[in-house]
TORKOL-72836 format. One line per field, with one value per atom (N, C-alpha, C, O): residue number from 1; residue in three letters; x, y, z negated; atom name. Coordinates in nm, 3 decimals, always signed. Layout:
% residues N
num (NUM_...)
residu (ALA_...)
c1 (X_...)
c2 (Y_...)
c3 (Z_...)
atome (CA_...)
END
This chain:
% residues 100
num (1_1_1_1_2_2_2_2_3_3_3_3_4_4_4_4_5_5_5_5_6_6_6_6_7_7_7_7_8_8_8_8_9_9_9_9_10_10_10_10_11_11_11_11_12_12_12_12_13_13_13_13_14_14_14_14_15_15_15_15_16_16_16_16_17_17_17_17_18_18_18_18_19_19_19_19_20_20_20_20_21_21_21_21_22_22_22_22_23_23_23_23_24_24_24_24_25_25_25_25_26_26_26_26_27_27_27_27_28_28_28_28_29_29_29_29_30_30_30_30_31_31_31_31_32_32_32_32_33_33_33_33_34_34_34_34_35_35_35_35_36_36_36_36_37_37_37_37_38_38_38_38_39_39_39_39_40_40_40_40_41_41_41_41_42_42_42_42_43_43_43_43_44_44_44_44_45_45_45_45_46_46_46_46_47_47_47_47_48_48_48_48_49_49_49_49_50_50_50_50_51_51_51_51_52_52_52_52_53_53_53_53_54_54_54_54_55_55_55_55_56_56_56_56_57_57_57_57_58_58_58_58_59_59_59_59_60_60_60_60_61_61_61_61_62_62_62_62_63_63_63_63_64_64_64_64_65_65_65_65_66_66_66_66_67_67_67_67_68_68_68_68_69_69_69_69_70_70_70_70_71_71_71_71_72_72_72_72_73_73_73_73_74_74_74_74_75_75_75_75_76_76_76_76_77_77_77_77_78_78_78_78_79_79_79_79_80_80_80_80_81_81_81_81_82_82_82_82_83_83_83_83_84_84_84_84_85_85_85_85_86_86_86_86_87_87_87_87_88_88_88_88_89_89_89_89_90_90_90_90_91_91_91_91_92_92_92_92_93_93_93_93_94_94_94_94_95_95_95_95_96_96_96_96_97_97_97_97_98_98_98_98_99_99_99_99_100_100_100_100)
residu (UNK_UNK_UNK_UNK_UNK_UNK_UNK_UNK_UNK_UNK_UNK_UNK_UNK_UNK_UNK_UNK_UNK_UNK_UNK_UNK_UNK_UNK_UNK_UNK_UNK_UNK_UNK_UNK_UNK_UNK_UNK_UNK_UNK_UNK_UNK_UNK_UNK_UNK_UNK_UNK_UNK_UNK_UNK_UNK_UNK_UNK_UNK_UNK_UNK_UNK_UNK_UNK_UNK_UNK_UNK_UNK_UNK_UNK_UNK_UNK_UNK_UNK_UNK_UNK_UNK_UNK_UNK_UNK_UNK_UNK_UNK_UNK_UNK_UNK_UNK_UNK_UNK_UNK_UNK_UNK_UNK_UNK_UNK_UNK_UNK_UNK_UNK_UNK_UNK_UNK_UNK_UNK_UNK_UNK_UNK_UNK_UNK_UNK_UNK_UNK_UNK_UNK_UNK_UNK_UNK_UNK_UNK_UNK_UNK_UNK_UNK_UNK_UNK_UNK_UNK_UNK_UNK_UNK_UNK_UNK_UNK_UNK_UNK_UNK_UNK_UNK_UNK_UNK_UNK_UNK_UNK_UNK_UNK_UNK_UNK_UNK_UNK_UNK_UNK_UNK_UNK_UNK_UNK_UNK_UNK_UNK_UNK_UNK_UNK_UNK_UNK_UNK_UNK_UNK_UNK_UNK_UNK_UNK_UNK_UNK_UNK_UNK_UNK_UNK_UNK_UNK_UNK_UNK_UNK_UNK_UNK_UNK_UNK_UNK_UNK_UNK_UNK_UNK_UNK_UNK_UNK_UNK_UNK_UNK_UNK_UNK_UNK_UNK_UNK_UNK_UNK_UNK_UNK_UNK_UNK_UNK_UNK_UNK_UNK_UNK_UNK_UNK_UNK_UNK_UNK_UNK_UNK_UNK_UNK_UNK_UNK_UNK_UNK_UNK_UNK_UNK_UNK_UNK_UNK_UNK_UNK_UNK_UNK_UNK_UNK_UNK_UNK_UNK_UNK_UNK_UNK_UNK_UNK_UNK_UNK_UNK_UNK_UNK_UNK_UNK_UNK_UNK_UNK_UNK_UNK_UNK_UNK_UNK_UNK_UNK_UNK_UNK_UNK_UNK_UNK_UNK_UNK_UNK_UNK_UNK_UNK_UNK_UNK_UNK_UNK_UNK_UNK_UNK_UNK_UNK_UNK_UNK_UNK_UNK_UNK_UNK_UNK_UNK_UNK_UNK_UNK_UNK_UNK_UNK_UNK_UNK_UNK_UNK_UNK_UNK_UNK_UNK_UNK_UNK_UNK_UNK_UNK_UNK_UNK_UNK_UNK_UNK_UNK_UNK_UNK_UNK_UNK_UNK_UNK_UNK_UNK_UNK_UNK_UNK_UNK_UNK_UNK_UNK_UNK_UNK_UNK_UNK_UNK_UNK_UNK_UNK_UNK_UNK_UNK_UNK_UNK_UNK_UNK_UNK_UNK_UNK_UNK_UNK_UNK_UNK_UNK_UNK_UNK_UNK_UNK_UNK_UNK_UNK_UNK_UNK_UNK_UNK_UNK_UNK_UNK_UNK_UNK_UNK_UNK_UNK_UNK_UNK_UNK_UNK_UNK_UNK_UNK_UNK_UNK_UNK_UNK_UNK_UNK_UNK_UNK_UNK_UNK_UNK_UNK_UNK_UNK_UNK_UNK_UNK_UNK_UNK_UNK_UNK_UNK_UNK_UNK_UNK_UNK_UNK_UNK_UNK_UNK_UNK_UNK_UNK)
c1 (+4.210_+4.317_+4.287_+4.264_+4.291_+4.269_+4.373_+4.444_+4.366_+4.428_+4.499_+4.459_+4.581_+4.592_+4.558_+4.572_+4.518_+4.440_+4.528_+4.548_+4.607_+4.724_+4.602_+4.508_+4.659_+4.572_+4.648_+4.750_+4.636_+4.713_+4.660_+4.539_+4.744_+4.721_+4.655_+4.665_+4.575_+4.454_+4.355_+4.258_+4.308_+4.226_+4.187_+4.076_+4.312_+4.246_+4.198_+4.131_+4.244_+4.203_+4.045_+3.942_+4.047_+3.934_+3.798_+3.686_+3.815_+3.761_+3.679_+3.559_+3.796_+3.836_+3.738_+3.662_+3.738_+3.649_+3.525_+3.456_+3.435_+3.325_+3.308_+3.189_+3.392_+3.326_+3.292_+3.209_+3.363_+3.365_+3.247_+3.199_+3.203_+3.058_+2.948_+2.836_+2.990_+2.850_+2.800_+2.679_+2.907_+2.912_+2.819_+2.733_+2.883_+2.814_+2.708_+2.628_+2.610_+2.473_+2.401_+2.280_+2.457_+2.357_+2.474_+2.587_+2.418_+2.519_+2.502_+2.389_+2.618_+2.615_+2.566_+2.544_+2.544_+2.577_+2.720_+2.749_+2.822_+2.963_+2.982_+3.035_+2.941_+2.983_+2.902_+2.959_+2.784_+2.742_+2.779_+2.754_+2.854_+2.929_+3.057_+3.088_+3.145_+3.244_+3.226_+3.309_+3.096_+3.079_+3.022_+3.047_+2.954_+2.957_+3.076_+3.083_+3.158_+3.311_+3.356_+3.368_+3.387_+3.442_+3.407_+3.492_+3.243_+3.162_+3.176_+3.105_+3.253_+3.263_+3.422_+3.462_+3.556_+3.670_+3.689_+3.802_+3.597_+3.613_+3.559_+3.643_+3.495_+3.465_+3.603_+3.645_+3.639_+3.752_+3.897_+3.986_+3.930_+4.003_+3.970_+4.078_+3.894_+3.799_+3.830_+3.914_+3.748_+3.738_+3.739_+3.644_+3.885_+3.882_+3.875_+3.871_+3.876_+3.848_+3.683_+3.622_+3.650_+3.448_+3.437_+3.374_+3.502_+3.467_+3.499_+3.619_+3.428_+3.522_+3.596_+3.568_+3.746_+3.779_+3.725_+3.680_+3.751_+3.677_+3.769_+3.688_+3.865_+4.002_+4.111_+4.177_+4.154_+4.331_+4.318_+4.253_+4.354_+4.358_+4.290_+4.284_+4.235_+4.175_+4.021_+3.970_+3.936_+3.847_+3.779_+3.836_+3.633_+3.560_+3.478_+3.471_+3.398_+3.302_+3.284_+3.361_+3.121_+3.039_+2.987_+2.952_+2.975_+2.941_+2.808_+2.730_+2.760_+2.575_+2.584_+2.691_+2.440_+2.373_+2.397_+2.334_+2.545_+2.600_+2.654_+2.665_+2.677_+2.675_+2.776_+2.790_+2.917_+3.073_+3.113_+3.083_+3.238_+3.289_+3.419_+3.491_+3.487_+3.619_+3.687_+3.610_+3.795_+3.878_+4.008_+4.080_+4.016_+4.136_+4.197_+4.153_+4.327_+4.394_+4.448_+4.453_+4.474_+4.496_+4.623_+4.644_+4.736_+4.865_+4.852_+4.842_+4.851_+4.800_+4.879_+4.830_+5.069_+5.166_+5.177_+5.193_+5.163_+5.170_+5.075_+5.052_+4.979_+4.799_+4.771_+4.741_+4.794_+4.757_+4.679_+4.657_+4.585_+4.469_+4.526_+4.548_+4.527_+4.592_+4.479_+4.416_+4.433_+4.282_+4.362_+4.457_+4.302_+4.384_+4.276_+4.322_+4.103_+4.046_+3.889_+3.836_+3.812_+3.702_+3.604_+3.549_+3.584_+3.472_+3.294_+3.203_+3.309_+3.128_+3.102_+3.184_+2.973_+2.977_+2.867_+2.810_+2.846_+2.843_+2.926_+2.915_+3.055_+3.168_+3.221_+3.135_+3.288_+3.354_+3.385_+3.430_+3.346_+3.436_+3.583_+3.649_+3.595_+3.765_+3.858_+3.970_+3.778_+3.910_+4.014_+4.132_+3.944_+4.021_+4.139_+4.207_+4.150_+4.264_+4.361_+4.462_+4.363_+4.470_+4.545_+4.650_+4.496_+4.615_+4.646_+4.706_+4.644_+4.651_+4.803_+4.860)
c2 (+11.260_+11.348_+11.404_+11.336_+11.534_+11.614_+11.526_+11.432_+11.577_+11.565_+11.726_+11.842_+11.681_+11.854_+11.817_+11.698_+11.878_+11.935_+11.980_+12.100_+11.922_+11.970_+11.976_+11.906_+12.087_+12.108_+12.108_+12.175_+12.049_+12.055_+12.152_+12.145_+12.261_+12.346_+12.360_+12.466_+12.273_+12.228_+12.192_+12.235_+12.132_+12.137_+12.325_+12.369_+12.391_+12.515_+12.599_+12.693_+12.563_+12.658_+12.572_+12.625_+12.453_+12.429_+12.475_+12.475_+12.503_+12.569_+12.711_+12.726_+12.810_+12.899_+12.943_+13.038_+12.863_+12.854_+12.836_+12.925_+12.742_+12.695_+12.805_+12.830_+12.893_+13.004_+13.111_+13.190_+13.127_+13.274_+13.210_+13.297_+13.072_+13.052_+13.056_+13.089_+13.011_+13.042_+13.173_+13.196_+13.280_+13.406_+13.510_+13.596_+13.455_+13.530_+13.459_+13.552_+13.322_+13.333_+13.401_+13.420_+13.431_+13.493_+13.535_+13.488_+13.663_+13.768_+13.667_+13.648_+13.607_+13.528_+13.394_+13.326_+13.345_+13.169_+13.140_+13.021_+13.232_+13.172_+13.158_+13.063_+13.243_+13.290_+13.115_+13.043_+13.082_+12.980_+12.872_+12.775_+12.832_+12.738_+12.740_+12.622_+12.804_+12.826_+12.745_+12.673_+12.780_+12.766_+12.621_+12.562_+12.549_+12.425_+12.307_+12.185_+12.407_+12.320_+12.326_+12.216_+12.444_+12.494_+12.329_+12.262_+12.310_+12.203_+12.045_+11.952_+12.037_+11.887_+11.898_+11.784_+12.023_+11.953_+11.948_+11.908_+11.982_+11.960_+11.811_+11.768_+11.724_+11.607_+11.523_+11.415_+11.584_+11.509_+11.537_+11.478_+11.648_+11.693_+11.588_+11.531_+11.530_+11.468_+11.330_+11.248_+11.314_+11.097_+11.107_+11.105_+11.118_+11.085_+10.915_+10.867_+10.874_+10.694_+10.691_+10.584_+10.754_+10.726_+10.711_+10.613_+10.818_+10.756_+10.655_+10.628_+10.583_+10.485_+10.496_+10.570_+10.399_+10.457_+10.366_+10.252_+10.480_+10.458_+10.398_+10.347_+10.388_+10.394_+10.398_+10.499_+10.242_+10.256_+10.313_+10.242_+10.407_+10.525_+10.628_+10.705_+10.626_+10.738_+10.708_+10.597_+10.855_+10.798_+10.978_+11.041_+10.999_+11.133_+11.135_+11.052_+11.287_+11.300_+11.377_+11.452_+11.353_+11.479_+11.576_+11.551_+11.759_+11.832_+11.835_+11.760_+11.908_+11.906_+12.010_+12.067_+12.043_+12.138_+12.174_+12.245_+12.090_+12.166_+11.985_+11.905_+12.000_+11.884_+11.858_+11.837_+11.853_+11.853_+11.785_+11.803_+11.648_+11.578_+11.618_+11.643_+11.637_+11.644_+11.493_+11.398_+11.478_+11.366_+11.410_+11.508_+11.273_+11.306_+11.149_+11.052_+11.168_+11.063_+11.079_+11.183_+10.960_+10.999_+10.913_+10.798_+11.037_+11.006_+10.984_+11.078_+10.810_+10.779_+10.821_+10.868_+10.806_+10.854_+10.966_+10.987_+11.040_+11.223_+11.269_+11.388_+11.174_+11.243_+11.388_+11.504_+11.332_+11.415_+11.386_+11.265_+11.481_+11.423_+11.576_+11.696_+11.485_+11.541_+11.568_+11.464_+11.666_+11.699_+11.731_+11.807_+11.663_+11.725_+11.717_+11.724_+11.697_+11.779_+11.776_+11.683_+11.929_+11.942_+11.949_+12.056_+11.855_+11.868_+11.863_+11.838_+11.897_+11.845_+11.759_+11.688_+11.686_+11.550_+11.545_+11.439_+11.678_+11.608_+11.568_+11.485_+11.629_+11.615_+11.514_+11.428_+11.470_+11.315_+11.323_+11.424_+11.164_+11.115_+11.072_+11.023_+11.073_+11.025_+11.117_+11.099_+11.257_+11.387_+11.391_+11.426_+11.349_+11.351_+11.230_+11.224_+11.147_+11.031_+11.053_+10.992_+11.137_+11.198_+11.325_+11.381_+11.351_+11.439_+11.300_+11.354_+11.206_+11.096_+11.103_+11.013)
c3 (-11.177_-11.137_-10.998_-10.898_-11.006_-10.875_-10.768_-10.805_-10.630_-10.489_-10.459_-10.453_-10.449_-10.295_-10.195_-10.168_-10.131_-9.974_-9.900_-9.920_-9.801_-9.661_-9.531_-9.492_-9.498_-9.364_-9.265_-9.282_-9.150_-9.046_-8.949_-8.928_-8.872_-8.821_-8.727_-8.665_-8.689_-8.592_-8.667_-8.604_-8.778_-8.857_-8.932_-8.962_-8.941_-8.976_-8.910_-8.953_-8.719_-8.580_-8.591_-8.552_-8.642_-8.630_-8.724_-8.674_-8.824_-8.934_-8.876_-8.852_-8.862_-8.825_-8.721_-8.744_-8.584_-8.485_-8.535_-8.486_-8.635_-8.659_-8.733_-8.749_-8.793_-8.877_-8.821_-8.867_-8.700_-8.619_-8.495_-8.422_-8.472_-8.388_-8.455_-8.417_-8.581_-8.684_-8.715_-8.718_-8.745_-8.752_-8.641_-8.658_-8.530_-8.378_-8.392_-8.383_-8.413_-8.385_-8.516_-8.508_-8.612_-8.739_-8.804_-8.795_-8.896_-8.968_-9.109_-9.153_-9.174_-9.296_-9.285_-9.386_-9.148_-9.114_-9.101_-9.088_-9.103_-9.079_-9.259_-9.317_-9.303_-9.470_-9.523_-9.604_-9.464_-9.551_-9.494_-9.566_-9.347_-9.361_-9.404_-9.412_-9.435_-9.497_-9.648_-9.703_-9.692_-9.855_-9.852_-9.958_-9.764_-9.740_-9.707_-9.717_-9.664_-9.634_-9.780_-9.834_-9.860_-9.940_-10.063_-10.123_-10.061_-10.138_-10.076_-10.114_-10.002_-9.907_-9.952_-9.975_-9.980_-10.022_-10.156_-10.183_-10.284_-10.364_-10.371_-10.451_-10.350_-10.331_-10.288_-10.330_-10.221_-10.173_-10.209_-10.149_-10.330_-10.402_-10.495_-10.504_-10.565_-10.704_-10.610_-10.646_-10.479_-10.525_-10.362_-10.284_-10.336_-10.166_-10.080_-9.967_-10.233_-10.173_-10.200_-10.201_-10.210_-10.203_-10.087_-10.048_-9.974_-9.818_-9.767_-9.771_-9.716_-9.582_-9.487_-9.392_-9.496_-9.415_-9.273_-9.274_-9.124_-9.057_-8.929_-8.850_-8.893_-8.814_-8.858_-8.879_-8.885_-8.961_-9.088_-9.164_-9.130_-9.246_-9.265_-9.361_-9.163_-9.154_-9.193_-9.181_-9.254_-9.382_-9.271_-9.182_-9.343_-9.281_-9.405_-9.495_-9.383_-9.479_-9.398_-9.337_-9.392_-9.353_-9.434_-9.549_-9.352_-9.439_-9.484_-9.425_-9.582_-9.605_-9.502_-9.477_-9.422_-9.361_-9.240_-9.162_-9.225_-9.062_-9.099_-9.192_-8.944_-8.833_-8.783_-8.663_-8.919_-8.881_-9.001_-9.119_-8.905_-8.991_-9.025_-8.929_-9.182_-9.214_-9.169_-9.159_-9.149_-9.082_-9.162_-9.147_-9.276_-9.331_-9.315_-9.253_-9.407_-9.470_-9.663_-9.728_-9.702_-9.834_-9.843_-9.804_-9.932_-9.968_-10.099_-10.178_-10.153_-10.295_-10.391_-10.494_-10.366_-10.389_-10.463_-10.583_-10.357_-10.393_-10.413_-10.394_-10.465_-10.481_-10.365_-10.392_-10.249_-10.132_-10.071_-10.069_-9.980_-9.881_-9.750_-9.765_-9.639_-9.562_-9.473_-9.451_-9.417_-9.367_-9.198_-9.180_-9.109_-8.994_-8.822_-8.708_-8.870_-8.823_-8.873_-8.934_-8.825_-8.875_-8.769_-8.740_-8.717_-8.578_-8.581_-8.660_-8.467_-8.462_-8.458_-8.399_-8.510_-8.488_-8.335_-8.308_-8.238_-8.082_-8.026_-7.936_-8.075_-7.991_-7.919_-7.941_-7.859_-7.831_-7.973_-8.029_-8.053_-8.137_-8.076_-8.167_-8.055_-7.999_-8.037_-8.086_-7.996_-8.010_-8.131_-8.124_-8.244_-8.353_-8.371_-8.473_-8.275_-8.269_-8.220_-8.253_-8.136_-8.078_-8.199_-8.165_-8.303_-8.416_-8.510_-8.603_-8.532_-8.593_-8.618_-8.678)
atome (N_CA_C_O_N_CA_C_O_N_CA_C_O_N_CA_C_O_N_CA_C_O_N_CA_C_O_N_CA_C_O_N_CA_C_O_N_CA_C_O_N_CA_C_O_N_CA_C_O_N_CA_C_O_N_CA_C_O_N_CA_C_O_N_CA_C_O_N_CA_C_O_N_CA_C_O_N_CA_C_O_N_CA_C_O_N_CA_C_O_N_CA_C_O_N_CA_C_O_N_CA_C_O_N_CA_C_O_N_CA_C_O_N_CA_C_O_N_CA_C_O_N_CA_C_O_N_CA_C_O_N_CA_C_O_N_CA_C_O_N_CA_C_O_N_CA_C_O_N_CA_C_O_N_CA_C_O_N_CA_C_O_N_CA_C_O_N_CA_C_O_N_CA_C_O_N_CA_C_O_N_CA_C_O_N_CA_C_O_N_CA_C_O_N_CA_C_O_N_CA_C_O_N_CA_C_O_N_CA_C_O_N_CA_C_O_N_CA_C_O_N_CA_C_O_N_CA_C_O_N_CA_C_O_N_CA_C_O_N_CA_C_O_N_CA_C_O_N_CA_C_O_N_CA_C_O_N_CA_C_O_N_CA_C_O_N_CA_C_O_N_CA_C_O_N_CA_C_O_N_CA_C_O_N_CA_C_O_N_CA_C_O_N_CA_C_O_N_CA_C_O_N_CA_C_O_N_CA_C_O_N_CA_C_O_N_CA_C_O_N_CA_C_O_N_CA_C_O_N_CA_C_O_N_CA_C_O_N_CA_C_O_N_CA_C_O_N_CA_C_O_N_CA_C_O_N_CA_C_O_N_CA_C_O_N_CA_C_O_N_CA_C_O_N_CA_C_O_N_CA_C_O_N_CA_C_O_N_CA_C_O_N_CA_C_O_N_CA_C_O_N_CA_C_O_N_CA_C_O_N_CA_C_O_N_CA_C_O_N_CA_C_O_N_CA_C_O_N_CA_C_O_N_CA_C_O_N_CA_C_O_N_CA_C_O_N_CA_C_O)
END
């Protein structure tokens, strides 16, 4: 049984951003990370307990090809996966504990 996918509105500024920096260094690197995210939430629409979780509830998957982790939680209940950020993985890991 599928999941829905909730995005929290910092997870989509975050998207958003990685598509429009990918974009400015090459014409159709924003378009092919987009389509790499697009292939990392159907995975997690399908079997969001395959990840570990990594902190409390909180569970990640990394994308193929680019160098950014999704950071979700899963509502077993309401067959929901609540996505609420998409970072780099140079970043501070920490940043994402603070939308928790």
């Amino acid at each position: 049984m599928s999941y829905d996918l909730l995005f929290s509105s910092e997870a989509e500024l975050d998207i958003q951003e990685a598509i429009d920096w990918y974009e400015e260094q090459r014409q159709g690197l924003g378009l092919e990370f987009a389509m790499r995210f697009e292939d990392a939430l159907q995975f997690l629409k399908e079997q969001p307990q395959m990840y570990a979780k990594i902190y409390n509830e909180v569970r990640s998957v990394l994308m193929n090809q680019f160098s950014y982790a999704i950071f979700y939680t899963i509502n077993g209940l309401q067959k929901e996966v609540q996505i609420f950020a998409v970072v780099h993985t140079s970043r501070n890991p920490e940043i994402w504990k603070f939308r928790v």
